[in-house]
C-alpha positions as a Markdown table, in Angstrom:
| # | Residue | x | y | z |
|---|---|---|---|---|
| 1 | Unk | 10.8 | -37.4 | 34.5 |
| 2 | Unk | 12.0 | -34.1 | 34.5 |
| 3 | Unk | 8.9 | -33.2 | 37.1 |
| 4 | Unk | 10.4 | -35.6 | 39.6 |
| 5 | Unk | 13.7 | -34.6 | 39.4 |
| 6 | Unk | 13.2 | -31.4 | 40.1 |
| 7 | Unk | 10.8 | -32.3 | 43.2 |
| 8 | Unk | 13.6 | -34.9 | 44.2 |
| 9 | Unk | 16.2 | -32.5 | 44.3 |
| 10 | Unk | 14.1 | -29.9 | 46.1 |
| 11 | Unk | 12.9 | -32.3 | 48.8 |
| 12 | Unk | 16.7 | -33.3 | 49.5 |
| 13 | Unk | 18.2 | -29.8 | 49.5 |
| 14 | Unk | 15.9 | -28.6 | 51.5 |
| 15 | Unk | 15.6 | -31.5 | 54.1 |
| 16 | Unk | 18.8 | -32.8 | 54.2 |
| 17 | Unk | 21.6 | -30.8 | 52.3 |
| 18 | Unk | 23.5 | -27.9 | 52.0 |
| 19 | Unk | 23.2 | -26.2 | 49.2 |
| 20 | Unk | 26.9 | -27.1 | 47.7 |
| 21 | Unk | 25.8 | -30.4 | 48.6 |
| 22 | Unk | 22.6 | -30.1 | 46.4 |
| 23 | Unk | 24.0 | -28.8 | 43.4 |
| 24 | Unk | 26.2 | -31.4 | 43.1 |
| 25 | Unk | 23.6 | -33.7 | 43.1 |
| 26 | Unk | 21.5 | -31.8 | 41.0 |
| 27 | Unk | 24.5 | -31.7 | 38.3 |
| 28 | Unk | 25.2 | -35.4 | 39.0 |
| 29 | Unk | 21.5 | -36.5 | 38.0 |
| 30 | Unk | 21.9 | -34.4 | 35.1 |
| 31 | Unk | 24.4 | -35.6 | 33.8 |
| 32 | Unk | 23.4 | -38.9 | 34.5 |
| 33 | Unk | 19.8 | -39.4 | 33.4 |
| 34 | Unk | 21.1 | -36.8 | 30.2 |
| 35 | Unk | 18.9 | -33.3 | 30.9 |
| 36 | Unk | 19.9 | -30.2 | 29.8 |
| 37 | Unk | 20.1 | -28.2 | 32.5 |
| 38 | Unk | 19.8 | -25.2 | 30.6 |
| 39 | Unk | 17.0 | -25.9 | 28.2 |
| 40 | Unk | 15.1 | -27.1 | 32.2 |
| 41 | Unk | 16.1 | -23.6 | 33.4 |
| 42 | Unk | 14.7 | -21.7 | 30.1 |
| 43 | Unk | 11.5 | -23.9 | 30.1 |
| 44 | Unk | 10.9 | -23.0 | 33.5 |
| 45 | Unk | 10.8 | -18.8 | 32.7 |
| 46 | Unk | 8.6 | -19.5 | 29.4 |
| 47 | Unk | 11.6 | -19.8 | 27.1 |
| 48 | Unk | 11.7 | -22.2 | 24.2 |
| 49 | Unk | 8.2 | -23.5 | 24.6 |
| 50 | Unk | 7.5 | -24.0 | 21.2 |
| 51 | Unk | 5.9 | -27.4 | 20.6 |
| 52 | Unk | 2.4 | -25.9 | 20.4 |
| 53 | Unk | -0.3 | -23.1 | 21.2 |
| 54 | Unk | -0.6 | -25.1 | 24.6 |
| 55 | Unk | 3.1 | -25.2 | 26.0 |
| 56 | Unk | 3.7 | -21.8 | 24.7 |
| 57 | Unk | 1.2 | -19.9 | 26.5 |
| 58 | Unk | -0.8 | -18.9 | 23.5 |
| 59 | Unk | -4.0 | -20.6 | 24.1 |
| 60 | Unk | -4.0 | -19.3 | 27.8 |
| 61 | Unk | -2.9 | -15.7 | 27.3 |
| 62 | Unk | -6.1 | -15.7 | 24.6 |
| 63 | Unk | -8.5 | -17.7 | 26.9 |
| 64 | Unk | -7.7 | -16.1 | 30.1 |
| 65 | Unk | -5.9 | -12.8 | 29.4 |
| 66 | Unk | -7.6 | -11.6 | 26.2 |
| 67 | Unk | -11.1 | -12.9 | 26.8 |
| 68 | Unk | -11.0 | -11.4 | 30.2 |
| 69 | Unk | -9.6 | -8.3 | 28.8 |
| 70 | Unk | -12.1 | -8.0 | 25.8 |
| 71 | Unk | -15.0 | -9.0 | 27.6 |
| 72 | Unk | -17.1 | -5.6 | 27.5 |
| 73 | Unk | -15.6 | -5.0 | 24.3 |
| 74 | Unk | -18.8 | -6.0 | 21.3 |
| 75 | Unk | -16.5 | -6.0 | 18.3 |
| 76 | Unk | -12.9 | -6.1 | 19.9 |
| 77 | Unk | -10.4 | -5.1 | 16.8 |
| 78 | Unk | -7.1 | -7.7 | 16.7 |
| 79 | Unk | -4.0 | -7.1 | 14.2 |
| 80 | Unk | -2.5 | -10.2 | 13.1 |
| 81 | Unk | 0.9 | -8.8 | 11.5 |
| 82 | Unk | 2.7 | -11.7 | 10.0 |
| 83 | Unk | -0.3 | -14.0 | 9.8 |
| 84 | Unk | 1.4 | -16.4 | 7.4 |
| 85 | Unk | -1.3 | -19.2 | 5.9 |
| 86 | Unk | -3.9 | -17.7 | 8.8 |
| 87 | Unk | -3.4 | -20.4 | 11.6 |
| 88 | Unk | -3.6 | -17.7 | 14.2 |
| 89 | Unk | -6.1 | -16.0 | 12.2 |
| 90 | Unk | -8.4 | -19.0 | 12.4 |
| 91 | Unk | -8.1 | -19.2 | 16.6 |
| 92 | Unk | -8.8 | -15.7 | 16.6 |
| 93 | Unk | -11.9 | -16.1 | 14.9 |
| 94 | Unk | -12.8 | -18.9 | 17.5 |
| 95 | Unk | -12.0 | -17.5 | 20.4 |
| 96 | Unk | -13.8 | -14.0 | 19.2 |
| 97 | Unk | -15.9 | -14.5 | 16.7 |
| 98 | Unk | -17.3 | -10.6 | 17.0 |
| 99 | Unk | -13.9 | -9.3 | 16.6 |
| 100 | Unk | -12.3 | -7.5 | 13.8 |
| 101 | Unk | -9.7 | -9.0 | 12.4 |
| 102 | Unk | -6.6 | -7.5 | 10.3 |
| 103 | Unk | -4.8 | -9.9 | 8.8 |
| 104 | Unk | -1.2 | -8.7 | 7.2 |
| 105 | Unk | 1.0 | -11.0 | 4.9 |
| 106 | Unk | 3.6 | -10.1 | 2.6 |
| 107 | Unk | 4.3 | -13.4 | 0.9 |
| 108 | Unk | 2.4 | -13.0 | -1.9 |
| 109 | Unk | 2.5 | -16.9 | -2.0 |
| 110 | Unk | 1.3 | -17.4 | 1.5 |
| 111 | Unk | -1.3 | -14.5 | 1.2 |
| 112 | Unk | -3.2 | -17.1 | -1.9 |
| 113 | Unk | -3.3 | -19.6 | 1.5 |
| 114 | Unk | -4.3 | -16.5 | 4.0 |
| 115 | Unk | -7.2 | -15.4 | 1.7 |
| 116 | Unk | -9.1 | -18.5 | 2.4 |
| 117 | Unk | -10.7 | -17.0 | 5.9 |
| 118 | Unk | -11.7 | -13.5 | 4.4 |
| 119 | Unk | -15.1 | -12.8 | 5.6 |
| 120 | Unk | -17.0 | -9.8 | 6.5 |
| 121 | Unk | -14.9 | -10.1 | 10.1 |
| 122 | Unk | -11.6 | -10.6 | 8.9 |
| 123 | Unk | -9.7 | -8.6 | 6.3 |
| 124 | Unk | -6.6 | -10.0 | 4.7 |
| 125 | Unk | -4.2 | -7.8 | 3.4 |
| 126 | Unk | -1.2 | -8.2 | 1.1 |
| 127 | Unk | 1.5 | -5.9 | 2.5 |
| 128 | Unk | 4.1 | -5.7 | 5.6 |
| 129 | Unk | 3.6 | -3.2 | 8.5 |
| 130 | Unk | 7.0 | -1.2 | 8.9 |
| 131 | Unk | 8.7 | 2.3 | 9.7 |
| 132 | Unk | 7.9 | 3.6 | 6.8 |
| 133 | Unk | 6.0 | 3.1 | 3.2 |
| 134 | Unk | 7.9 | 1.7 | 0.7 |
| 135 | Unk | 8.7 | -1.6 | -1.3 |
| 136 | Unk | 10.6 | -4.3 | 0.1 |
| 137 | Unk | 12.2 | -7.7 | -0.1 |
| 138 | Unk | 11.2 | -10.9 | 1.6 |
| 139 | Unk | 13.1 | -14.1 | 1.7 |
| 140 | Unk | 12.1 | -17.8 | 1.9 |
| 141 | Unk | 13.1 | -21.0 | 1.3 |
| 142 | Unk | 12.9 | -21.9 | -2.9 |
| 143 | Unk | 11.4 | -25.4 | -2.3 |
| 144 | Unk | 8.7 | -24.1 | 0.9 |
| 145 | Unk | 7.3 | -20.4 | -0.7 |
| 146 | Unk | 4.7 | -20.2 | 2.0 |
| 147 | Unk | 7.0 | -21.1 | 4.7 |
| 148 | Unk | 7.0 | -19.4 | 8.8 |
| 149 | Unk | 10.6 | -18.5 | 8.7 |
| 150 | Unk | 10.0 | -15.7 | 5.6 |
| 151 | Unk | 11.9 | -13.0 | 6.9 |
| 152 | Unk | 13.0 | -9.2 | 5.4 |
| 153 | Unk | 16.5 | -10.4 | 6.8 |
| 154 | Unk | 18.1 | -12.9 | 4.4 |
| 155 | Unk | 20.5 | -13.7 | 7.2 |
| 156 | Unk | 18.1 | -15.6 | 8.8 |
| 157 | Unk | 17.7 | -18.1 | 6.5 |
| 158 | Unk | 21.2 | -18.8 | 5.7 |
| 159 | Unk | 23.0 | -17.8 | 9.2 |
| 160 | Unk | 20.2 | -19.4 | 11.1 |
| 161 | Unk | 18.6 | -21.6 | 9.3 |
| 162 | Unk | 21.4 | -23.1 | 7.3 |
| 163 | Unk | 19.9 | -22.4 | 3.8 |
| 164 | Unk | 21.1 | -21.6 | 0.5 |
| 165 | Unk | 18.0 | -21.9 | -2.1 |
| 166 | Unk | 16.5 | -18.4 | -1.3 |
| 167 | Unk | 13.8 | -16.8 | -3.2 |
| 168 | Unk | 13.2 | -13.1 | -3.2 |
| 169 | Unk | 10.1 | -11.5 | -3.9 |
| 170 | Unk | 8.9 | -8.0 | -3.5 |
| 171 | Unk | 6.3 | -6.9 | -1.4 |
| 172 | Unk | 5.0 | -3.2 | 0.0 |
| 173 | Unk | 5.2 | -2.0 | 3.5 |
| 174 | Unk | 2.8 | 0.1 | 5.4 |
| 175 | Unk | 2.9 | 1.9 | 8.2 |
| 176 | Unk | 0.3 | 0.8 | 11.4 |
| 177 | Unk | -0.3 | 4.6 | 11.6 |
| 178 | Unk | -1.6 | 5.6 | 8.3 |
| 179 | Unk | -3.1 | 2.4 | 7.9 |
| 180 | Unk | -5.4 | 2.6 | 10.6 |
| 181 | Unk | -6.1 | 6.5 | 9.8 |
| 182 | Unk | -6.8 | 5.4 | 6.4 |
| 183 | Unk | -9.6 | 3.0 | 7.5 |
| 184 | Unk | -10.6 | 5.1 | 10.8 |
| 185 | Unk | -9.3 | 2.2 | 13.1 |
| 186 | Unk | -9.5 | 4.4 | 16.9 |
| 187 | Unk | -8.4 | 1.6 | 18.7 |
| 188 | Unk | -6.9 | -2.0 | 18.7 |
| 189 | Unk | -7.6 | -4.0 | 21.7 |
| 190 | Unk | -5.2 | -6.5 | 20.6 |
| 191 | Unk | -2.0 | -6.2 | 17.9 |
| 192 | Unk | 0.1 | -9.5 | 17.5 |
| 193 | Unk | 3.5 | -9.1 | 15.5 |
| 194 | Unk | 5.3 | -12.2 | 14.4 |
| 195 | Unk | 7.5 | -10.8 | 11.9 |
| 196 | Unk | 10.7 | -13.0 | 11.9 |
| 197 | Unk | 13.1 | -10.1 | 13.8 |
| 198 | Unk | 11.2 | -7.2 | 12.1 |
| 199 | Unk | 9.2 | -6.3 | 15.5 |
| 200 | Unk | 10.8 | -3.4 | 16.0 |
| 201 | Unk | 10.2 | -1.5 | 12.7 |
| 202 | Unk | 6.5 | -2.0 | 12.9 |
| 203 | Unk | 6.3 | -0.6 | 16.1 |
| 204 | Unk | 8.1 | 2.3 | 14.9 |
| 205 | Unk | 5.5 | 2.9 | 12.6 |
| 206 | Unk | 3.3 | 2.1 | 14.9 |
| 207 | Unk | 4.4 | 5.4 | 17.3 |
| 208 | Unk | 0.9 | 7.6 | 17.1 |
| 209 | Unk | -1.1 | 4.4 | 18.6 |
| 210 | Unk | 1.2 | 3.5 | 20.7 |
| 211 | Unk | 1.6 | 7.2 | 22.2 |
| 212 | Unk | -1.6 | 7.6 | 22.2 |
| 213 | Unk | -3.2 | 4.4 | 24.2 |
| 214 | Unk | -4.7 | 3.6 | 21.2 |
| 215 | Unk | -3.5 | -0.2 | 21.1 |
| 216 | Unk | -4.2 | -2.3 | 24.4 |
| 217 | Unk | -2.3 | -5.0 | 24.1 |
| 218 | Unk | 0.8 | -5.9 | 22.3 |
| 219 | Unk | 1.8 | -9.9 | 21.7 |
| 220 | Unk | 5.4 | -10.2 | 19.7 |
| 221 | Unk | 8.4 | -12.4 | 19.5 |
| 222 | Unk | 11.7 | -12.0 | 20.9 |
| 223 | Unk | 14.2 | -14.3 | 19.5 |
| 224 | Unk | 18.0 | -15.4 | 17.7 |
| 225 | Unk | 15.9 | -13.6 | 15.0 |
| 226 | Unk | 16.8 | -10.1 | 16.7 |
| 227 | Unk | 20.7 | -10.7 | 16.8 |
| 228 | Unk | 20.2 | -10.4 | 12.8 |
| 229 | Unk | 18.0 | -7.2 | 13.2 |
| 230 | Unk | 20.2 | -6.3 | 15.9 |
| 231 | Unk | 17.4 | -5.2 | 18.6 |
| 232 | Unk | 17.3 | -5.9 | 22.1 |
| 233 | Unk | 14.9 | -6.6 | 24.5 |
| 234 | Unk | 15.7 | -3.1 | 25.3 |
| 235 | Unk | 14.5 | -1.6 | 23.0 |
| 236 | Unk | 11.2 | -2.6 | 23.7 |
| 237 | Unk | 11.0 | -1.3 | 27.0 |
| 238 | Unk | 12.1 | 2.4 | 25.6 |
| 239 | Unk | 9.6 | 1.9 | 22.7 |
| 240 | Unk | 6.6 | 0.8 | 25.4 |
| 241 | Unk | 7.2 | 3.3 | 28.4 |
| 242 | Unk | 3.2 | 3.5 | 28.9 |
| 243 | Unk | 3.4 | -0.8 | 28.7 |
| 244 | Unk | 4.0 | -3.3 | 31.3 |
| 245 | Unk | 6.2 | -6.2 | 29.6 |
| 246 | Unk | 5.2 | -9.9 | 30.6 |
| 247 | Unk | 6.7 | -13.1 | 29.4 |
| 248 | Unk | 3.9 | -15.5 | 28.1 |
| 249 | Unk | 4.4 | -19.2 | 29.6 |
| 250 | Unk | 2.2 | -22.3 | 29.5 |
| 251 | Unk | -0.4 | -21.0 | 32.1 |
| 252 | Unk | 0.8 | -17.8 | 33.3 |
| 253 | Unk | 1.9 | -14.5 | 32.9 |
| 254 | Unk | 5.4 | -13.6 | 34.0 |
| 255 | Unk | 6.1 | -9.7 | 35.0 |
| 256 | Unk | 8.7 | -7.9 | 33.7 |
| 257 | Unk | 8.0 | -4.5 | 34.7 |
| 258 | Unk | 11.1 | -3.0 | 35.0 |
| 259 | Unk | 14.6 | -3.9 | 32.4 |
| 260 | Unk | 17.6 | -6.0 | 33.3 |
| 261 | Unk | 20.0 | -6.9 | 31.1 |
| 262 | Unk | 20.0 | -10.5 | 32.4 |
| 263 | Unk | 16.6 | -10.9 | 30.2 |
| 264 | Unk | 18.4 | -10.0 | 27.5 |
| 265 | Unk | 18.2 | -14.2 | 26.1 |
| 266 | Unk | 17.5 | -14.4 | 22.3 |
| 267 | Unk | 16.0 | -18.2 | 22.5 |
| 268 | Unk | 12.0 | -17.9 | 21.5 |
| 269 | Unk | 9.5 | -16.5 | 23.8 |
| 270 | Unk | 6.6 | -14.5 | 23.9 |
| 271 | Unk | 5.6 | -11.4 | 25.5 |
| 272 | Unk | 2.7 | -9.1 | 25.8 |
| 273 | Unk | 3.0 | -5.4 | 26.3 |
| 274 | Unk | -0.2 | -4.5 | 28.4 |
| 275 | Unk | -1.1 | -0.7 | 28.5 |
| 276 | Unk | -1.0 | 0.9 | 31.9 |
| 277 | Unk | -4.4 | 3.0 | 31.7 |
């Protein structure tokens, strides 16, 4: 429905009205057949496509980006930090079954669930990546432990999310850096961060690889999660200077090469840093 609205309204601006004459009609069918302009306008730039790996891009950013990028690679090495119960783990595997895969979880609760797909291939470790080493705090819901939304920001939960039952647990924080010079890790063709607002602070510890073009390709988040953790798209651009910054859609990749404010929307979306070699 949506589809031929938005043909029907391009095929009469552009035959037959002005364009005042088309945004009123535009705004008339709106309101009338009840679409959200807005959400239409977000969906068509890769925002709020969340239903599944499909509509957000995922699947075709690993099928047609990745594989195309890791293709000479024999035993590519991904980072999946934030890899909850291991959904994303488990499509890694599929799509590249010779790859390396470093699984990072937190939750002590979700990692029991994570551990299921450890293997020669993929390692799956207990801890956060961060800024620095140290122990810290993770929240999620009392009555869903293993739950997506655990987040190092309890302000996400109950701002947010509207929720009051919050468990705390512990957990400790490495740093990408020293982890990867601890387990002489060169290179990693493919780092993934879905850390709940918490991007920023493992890129930050992250800086070495990153300065370096050590790490091809970075996938994270950019949500209402980064008004708690108070980072903007910004931010990312000044951390990346050596990165072109794409927005992940359905079956595309949308260039962002250079900042403007105007991107700065915290509604969920995906991007991928790609180095510039």
């Amino acid at each position: 429905m949506k589809s031929l609205f938005l043909k029907l309204a391009k095929s009469l601006s552009s035959s037959y009205l002005t364009k005042k004459q088309a945004t009123t009609l535009i705004k008339m069918l709106a309101k009338n057949h009840q679409i959200d302009l807005l959400l239409l306008a977000y969906n068509e730039i890769g925002i709020l496509k969340y239903e599944n790996a499909e509509v957000s891009g995922e699947n075709f950013f690993l099928e047609r980006i990745v594989k195309s990028k890791l293709q000479s690679e024999k035993h590519p090495v991904v980072f999946d930090v934030g890899a909850n119960i291991g959904k994303y783990v488990k499509t890694l595997a599929d799509f590249f079954p010779s790859a390396e895969i470093y699984a990072f979880e937190p939750n002590f609760n979700t990692y029991q669930e994570l551990k299921q797909f450890a293997s020669d291939k993929i390692k799956c470790i207990n801890a956060g990546l961060g800024s620095k080493e140290e122990t810290q705090k993770i929240y999620t819901y009392a009555n869903q432990q293993t739950s997506s939304h655990a987040t190092l920001y309890k302000e996400v939960l109950t701002d947010l999310h509207r929720q009051n039952e919050i468990l705390e647990l512990d957990f400790q924080t490495l740093t990408l850096d020293n982890f990867c010079s601890e387990n002489n890790i060169e290179r990693i063709h493919l780092l993934k961060i879905d850390t709940e607002g918490h991007e920023m602070e493992v890129l930050k510890g992250a800086k070495q690889m990153i300065q370096g073009g050590k790490i091809d390709m970075i996938q994270f988040e950019f949500n209402e999660m980064n008004i708690i953790s108070r980072v903007f798209l910004k931010d990312f651009y000044e951390a990346l200077t050596d990165y072109t910054l794409h927005r992940i859609d359905s079956n595309r990749l949308i260039p962002l090469p250079v900042y403007y404010s105007l991107n700065e929307i915290f509604q969920f979306q995906n991007f991928v840093a790609i180095y510039n070699k």
